[in-house]
C-alpha positions, 0 to 999 in steps of 0.5 A: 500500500501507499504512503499516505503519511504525508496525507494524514489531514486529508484521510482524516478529514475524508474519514470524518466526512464519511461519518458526518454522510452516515450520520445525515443519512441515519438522523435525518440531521441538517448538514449546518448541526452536523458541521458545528458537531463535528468542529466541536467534537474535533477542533484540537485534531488536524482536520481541514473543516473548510473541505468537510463543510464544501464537500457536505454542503455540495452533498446537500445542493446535489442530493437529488442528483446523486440519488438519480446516479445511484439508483442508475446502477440500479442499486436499490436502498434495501440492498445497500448498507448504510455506511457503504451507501456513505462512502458512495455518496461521497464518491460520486460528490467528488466524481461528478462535482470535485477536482479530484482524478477519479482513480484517485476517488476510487482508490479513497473510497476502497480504502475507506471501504476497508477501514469501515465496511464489511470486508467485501464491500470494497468490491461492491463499491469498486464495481459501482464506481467503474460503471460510473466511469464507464457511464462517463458520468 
């Protein structure tokens, strides 16, 4: 695996961001109350709040979108776990609305696949985002 040493404030506040979209997902809770948590439970980590705000505000302007692109991979709610749903979510965010190479999102999101999923759920996610790539979306 790469050295992601150099990149520790970058993977954590990705990390967080995955968390922050389960919590949304599971409470229902607005984006502004899960920012303000998030930056009061974590303010002494290193932790780039401005891209964890950018990326979930851009999640909530784009939600409707989002959702058209996950059920276009015919993935229905009932067949997706929650927190794999969150890591899809971000991805498609940065595909589609971010600067970041989609190798690279897809290769994050494998990664975070492992550290928070079941342990073939980054297959799962790897098939989705290939069509999503191949989809040109």
């Amino acid at each position: 695996m790469k050295n992601l040493s150099n990149f520790k404030i970058i993977i954590k506040t990705r990390e967080y961001l995955i968390q922050a979209i389960y919590q949304m997902l599971f409470s229902n809770d607005g984006i502004e109350k899960i920012i303000t948590q998030f930056k009061n439970e974590h303010k002494n980590k290193k932790v780039d709040f401005k891209m964890f705000s950018t990326s979930l505000k851009s999640i909530e302007k784009n939600k409707k979108n989002i959702e058209s692109i996950i059920k276009s991979l015919n993935i229905s709610d009932s067949s997706i776990e929650l927190i794999d749903k969150s890591i899809l979510i971000f991805a498609i965010n940065e595909m589609v609305y971010g600067s970041i190479d989609k190798p690279i999102i897809i290769d994050e999101s494998i990664r975070l696949a492992k550290k928070f999923s079941s342990p073939d759920s980054y297959k799962f996610l790897n098939a989705a985002l290939d069509k999503i790539v191949k989809k040109n979306i």
